[in-house]
Backbone as XML, in Angstrom:
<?xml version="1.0"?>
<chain id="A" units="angstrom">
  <residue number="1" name="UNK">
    <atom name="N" x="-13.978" y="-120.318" z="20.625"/>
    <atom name="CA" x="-15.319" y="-120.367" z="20.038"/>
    <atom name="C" x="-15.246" y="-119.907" z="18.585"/>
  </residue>
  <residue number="2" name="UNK">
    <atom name="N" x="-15.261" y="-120.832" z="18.068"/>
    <atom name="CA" x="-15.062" y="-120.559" z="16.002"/>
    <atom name="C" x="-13.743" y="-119.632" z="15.893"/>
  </residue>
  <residue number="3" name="UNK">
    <atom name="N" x="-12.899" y="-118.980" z="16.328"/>
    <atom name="CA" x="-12.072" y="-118.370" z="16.457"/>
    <atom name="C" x="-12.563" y="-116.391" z="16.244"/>
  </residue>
  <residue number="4" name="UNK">
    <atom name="N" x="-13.806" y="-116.378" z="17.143"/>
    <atom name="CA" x="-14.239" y="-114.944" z="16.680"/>
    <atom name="C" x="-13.429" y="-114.258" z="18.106"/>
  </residue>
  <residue number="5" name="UNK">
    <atom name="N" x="-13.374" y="-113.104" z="17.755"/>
    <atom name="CA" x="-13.110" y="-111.957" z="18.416"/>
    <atom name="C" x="-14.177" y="-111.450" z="19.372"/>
  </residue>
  <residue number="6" name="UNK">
    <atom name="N" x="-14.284" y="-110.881" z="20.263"/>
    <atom name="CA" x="-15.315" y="-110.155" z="21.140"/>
    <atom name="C" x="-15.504" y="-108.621" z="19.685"/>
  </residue>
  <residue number="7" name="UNK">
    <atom name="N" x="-14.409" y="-108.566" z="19.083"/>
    <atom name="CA" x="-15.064" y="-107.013" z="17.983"/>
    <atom name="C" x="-15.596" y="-107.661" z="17.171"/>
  </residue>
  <residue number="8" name="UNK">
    <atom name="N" x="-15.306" y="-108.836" z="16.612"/>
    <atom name="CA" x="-16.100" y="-109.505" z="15.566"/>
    <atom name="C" x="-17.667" y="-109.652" z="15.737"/>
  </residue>
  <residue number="9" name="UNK">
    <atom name="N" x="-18.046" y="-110.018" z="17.208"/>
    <atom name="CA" x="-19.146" y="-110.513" z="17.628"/>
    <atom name="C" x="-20.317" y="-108.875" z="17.995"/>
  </residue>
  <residue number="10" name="UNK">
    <atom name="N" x="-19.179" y="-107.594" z="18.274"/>
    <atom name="CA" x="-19.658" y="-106.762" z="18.292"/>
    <atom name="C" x="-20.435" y="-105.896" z="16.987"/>
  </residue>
  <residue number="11" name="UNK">
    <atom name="N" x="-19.184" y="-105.973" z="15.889"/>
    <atom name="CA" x="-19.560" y="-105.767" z="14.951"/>
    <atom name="C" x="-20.543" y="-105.954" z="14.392"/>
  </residue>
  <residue number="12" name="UNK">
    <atom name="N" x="-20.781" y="-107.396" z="14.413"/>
    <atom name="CA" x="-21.639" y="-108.194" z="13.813"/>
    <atom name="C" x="-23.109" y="-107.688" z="13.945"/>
  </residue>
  <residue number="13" name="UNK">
    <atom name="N" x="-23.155" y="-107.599" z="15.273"/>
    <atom name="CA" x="-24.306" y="-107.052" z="16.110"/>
    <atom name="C" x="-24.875" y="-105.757" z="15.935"/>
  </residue>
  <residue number="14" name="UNK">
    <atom name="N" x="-23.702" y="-104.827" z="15.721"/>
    <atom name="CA" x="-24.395" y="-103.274" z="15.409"/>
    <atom name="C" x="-24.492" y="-103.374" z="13.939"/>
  </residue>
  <residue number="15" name="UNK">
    <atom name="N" x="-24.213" y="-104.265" z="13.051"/>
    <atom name="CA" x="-24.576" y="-104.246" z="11.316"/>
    <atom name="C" x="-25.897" y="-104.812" z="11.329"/>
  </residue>
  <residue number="16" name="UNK">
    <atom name="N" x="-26.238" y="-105.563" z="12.148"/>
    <atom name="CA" x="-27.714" y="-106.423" z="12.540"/>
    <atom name="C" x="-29.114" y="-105.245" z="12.850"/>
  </residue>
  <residue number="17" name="UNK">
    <atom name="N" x="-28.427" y="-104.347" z="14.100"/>
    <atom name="CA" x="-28.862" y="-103.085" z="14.511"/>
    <atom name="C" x="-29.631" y="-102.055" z="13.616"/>
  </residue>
  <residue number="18" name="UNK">
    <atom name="N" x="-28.413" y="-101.737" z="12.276"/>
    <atom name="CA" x="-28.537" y="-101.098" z="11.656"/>
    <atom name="C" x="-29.293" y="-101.176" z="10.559"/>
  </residue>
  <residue number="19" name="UNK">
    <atom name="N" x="-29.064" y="-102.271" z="10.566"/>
    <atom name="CA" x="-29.946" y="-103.469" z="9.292"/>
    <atom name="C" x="-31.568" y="-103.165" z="9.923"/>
  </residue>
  <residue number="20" name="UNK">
    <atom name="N" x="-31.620" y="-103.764" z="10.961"/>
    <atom name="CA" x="-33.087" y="-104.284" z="11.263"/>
    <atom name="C" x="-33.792" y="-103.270" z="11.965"/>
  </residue>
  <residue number="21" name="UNK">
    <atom name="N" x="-33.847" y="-102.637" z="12.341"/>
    <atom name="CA" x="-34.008" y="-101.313" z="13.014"/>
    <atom name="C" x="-35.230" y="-100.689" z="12.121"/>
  </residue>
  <residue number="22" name="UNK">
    <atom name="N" x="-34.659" y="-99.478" z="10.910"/>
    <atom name="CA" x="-35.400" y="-99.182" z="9.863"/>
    <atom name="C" x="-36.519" y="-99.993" z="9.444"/>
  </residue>
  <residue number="23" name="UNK">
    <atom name="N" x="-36.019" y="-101.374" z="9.536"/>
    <atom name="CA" x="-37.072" y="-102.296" z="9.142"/>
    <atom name="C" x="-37.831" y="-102.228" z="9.595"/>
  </residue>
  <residue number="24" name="UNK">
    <atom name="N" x="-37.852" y="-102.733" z="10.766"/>
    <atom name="CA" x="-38.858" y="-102.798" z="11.800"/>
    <atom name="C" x="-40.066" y="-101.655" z="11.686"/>
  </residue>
  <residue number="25" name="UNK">
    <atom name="N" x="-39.032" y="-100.797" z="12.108"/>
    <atom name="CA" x="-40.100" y="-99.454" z="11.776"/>
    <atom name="C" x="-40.996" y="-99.076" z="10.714"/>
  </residue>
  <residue number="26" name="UNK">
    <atom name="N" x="-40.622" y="-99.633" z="9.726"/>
    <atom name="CA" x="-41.343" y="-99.187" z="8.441"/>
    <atom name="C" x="-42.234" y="-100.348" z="8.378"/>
  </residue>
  <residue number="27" name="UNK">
    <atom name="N" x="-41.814" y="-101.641" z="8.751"/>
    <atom name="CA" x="-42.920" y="-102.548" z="9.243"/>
    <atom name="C" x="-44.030" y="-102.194" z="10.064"/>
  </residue>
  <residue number="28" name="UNK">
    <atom name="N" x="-43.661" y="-101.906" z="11.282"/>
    <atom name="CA" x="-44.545" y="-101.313" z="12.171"/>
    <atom name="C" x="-45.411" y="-99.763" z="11.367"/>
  </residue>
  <residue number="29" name="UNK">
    <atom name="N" x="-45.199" y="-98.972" z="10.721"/>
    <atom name="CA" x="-45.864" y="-98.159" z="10.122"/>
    <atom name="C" x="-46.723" y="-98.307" z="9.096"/>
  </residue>
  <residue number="30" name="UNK">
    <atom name="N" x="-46.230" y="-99.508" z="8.295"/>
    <atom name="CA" x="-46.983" y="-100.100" z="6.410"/>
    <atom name="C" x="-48.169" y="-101.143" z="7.485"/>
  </residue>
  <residue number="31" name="UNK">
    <atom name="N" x="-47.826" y="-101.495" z="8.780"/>
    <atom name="CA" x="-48.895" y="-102.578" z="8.873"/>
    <atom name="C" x="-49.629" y="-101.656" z="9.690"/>
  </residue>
  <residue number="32" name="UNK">
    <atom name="N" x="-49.191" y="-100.951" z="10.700"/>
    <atom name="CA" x="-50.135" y="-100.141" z="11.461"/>
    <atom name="C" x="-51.160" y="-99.602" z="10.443"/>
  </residue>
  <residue number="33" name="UNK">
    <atom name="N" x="-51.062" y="-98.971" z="9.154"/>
    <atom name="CA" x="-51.946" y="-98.486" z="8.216"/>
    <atom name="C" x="-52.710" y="-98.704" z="7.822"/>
  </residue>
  <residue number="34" name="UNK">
    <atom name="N" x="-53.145" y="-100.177" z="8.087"/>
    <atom name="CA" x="-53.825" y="-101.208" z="7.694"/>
    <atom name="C" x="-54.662" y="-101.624" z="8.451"/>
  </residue>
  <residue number="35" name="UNK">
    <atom name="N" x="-54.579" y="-101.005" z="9.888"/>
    <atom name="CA" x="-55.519" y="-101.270" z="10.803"/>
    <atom name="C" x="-56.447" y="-99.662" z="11.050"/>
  </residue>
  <residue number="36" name="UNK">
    <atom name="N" x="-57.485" y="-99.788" z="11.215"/>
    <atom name="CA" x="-58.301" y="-98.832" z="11.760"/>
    <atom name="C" x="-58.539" y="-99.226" z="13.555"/>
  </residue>
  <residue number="37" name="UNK">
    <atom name="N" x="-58.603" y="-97.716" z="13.274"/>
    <atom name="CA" x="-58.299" y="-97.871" z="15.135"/>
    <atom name="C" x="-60.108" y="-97.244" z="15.455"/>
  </residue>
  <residue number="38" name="UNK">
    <atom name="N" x="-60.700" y="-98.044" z="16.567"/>
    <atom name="CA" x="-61.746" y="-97.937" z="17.141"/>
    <atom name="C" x="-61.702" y="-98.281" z="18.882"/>
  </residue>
  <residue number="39" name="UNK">
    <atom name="N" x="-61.759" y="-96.865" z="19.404"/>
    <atom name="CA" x="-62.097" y="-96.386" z="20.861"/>
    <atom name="C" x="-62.945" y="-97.439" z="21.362"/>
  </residue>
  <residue number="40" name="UNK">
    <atom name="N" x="-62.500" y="-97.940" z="22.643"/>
    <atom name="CA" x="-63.500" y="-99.122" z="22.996"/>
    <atom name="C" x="-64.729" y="-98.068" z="23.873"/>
  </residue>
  <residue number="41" name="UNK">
    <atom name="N" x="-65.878" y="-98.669" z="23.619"/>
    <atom name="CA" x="-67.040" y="-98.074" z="24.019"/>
    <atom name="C" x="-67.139" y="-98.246" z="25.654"/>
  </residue>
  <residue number="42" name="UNK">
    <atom name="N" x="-67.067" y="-96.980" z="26.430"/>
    <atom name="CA" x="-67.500" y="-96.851" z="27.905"/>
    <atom name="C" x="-68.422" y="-97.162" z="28.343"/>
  </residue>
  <residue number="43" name="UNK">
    <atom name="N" x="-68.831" y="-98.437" z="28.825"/>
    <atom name="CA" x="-70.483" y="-98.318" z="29.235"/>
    <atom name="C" x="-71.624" y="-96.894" z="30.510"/>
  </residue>
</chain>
């Protein structure tokens, strides 16, 4: 398969990890900020 390695394919994967991770999070925090949060009303 393309001549990769099982470490190549591992590698690859935890640089992806490491990469996207932070992201995410700081995504999830800059957009959460942006929303106001409102308690749904109990009748």
């Amino acid at each position: 398969m393309l001549g990769l390695k099982a470490r190549d394919l591992i590698g690859f994967s935890f640089v992806q990890l490491l990469v996207h991770a932070p992201l995410v999070l700081f995504l999830l925090w800059a957009l959460g900020t942006t929303l106001t949060y409102t308690p749904p009303i109990m009748p």
